[in-house]
ROVEX-825924 format. One record per atom (N, C-alpha, C): residue number from 0; atom name; x, y, z. Coordinates in nm, 2 decimals. Last residue first. Layout:
ROVEX-825924
SITE  num  atomo       u       v       w
SITE  NUM     CA       X       Y       Z
...
END
This chain:
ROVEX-825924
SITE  num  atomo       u       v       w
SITE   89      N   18.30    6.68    7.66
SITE   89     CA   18.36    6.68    7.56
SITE   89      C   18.50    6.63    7.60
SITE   88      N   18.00    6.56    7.76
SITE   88     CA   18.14    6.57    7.83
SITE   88      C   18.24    6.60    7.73
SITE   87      N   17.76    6.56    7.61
SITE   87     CA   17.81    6.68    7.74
SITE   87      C   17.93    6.72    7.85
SITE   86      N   17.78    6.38    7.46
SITE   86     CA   17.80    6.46    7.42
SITE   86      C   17.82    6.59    7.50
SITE   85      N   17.85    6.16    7.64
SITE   85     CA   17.94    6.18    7.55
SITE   85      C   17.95    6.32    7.53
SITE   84      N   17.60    6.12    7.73
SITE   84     CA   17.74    6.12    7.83
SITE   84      C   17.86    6.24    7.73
SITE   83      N   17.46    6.03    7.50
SITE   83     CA   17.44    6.19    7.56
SITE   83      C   17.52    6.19    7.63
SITE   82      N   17.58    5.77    7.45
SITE   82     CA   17.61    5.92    7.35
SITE   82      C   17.58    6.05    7.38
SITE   81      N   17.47    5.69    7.65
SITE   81     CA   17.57    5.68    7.65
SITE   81      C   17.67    5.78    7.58
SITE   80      N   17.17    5.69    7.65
SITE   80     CA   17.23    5.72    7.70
SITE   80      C   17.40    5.75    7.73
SITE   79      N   17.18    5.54    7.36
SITE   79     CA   17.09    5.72    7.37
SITE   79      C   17.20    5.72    7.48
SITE   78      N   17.29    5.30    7.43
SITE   78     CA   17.32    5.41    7.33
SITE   78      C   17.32    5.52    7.33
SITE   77      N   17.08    5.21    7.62
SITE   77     CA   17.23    5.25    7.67
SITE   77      C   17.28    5.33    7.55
SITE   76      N   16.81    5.18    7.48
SITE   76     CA   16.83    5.29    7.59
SITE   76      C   16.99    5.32    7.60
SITE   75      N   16.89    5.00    7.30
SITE   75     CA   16.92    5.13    7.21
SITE   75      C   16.92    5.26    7.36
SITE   74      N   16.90    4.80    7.44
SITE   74     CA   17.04    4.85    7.37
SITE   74      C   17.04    4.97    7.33
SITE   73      N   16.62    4.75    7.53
SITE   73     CA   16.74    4.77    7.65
SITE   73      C   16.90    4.89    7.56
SITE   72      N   16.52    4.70    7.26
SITE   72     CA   16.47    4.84    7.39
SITE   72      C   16.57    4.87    7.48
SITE   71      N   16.64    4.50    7.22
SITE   71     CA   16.68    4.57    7.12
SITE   71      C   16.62    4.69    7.27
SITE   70      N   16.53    4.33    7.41
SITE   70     CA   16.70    4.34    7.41
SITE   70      C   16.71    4.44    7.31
SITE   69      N   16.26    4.30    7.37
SITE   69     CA   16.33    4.38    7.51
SITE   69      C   16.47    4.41    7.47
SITE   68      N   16.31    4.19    7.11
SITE   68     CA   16.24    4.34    7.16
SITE   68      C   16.33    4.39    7.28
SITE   67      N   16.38    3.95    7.20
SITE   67     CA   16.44    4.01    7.11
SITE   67      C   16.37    4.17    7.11
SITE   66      N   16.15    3.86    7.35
SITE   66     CA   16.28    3.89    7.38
SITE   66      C   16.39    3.97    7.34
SITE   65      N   15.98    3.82    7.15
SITE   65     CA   15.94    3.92    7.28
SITE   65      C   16.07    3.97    7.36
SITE   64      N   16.03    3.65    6.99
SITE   64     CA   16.05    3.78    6.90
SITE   64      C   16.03    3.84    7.08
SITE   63      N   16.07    3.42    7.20
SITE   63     CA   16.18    3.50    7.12
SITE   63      C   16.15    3.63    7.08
SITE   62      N   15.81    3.39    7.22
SITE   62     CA   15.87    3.46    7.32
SITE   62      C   16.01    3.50    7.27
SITE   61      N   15.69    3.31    6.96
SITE   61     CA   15.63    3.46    7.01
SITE   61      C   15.70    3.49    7.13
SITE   60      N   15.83    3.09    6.93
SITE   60     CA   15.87    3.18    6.85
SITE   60      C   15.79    3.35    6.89
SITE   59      N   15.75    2.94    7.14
SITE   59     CA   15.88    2.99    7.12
SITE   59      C   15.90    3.08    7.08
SITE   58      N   15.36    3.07    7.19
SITE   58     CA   15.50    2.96    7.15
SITE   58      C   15.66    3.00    7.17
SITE   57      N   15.15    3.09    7.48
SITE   57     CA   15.27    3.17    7.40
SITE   57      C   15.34    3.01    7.33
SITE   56      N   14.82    2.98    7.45
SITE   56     CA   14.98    2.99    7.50
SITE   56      C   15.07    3.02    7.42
SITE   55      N   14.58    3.27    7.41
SITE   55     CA   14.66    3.14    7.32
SITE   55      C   14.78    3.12    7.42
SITE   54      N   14.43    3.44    7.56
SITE   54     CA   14.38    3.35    7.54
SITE   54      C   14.46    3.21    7.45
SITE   53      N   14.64    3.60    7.81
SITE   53     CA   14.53    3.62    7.69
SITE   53      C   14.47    3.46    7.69
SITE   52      N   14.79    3.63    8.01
SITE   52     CA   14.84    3.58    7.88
SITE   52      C   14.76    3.59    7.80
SITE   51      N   14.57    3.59    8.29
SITE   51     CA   14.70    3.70    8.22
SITE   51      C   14.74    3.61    8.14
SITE   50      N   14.24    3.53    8.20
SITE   50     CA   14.35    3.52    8.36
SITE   50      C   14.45    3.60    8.26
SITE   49      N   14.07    3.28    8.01
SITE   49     CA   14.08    3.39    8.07
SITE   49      C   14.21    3.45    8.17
SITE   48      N   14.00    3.13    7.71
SITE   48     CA   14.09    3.11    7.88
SITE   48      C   14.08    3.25    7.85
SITE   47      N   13.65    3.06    7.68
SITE   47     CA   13.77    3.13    7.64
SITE   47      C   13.84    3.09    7.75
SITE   46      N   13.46    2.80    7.59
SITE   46     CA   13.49    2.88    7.61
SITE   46      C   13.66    2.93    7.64
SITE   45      N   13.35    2.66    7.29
SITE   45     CA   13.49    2.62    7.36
SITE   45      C   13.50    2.71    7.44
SITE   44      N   13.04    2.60    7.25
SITE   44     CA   13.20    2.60    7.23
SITE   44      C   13.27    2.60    7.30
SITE   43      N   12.71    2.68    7.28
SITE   43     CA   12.77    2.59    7.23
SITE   43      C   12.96    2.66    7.20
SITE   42      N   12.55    2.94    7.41
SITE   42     CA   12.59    2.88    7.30
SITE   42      C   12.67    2.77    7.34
SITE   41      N   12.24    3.03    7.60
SITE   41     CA   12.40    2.96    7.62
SITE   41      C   12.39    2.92    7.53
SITE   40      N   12.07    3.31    7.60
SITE   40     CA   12.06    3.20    7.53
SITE   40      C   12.23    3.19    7.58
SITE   39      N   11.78    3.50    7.78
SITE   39     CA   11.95    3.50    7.79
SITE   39      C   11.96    3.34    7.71
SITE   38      N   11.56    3.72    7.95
SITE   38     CA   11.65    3.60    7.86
SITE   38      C   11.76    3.60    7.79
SITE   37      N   11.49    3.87    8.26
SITE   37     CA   11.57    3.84    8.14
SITE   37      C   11.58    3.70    8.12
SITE   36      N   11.24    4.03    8.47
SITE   36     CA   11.33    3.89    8.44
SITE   36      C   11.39    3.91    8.29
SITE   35      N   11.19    4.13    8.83
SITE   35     CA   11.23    4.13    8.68
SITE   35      C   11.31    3.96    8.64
SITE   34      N   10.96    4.18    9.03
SITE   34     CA   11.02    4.08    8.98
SITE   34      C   11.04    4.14    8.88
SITE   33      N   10.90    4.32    9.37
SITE   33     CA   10.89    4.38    9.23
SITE   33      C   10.95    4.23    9.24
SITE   32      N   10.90    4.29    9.64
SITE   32     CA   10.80    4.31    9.62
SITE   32      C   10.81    4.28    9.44
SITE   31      N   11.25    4.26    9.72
SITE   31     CA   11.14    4.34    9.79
SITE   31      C   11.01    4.23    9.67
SITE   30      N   11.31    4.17    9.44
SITE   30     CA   11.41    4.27    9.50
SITE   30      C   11.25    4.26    9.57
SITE   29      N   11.42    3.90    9.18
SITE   29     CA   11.34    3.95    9.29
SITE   29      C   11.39    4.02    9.43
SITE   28      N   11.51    3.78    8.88
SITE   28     CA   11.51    3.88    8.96
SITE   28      C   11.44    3.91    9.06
SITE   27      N   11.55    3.55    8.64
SITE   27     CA   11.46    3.60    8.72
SITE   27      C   11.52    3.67    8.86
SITE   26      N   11.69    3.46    8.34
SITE   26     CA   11.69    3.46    8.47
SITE   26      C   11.63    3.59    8.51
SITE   25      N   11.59    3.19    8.09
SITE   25     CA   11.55    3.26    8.16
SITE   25      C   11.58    3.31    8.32
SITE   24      N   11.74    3.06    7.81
SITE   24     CA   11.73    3.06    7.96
SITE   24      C   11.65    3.18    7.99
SITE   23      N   11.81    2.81    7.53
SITE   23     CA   11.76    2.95    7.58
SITE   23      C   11.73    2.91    7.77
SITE   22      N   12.11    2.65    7.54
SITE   22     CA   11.97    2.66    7.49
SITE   22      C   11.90    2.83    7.55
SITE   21      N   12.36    2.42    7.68
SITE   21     CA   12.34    2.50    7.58
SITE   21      C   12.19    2.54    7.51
SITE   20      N   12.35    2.36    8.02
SITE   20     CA   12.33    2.32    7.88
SITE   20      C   12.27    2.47    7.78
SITE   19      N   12.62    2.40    8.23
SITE   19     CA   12.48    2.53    8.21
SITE   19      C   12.48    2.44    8.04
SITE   18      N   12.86    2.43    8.33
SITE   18     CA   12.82    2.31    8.27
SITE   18      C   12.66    2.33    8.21
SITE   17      N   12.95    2.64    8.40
SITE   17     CA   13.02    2.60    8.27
SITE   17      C   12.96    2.48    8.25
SITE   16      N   12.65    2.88    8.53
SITE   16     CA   12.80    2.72    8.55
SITE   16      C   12.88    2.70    8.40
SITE   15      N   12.67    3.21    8.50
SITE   15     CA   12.65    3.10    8.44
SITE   15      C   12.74    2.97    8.46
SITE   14      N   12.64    3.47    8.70
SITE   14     CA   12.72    3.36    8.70
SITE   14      C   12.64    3.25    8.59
SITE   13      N   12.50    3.73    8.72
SITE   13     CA   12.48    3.68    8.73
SITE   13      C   12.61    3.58    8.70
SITE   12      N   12.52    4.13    8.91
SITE   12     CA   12.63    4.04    8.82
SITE   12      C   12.56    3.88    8.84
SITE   11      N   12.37    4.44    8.85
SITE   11     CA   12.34    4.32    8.94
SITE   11      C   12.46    4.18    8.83
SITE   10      N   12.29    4.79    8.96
SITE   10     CA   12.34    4.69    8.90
SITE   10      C   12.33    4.54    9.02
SITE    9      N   12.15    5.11    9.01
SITE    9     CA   12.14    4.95    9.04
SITE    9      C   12.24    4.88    8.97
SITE    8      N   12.07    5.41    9.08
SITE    8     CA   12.11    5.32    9.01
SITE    8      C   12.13    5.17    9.05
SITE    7      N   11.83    5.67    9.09
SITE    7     CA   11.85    5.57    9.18
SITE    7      C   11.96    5.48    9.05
SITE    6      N   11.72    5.88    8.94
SITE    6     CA   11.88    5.93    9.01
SITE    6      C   11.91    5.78    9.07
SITE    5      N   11.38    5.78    8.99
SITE    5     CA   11.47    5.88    8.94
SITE    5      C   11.64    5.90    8.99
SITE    4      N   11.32    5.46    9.13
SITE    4     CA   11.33    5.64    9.19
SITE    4      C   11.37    5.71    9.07
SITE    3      N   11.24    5.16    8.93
SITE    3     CA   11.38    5.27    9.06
SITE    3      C   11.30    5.43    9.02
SITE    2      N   11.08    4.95    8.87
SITE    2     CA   11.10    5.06    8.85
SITE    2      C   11.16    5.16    8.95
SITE    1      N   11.14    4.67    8.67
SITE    1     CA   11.16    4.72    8.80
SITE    1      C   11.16    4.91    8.78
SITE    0      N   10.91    4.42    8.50
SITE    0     CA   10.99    4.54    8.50
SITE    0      C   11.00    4.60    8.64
END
């Protein structure tokens, strides 16, 4: 165990390879003089896709309906806007 000042904070970000066999692990910490250490278990699966789109590739049918959105959001803006034209121009 590490023991900081009062008010002091710390953080620390570790990396696991994707090739890292699946089992219990132990990672070890050394700052100056002090040692901490954590366990930590790698599962087994398919890890996730990460990055922008999430995790499934879009199908057709989830870019159509996405489409069909936009176009309805687009239509109904000009409406609103068009009817308010209307209504303040008699």
């Amino acid at each position: 165990m590490v023991t900081l000042p009062a008010g002091i904070t710390t953080t620390a970000t570790a990396r696991v390879s994707d090739t890292t066999t699946a089992s219990a692990h132990t990672l070890t910490v050394q700052c100056g003089n002090a040692t901490a250490n954590a366990s930590f278990t790698v599962l087994t699966g398919t890890p996730a896709q990460g990055g922008l789109g999430g995790t499934q590739a879009l199908s057709t049918a989830v870019m159509a309906a996405g489409g069909a959105m936009a176009a309805l959001a687009a239509a109904t803006g000009t409406f609103l806007l068009v009817r308010r034209a209307r209504h303040n121009h008699p």
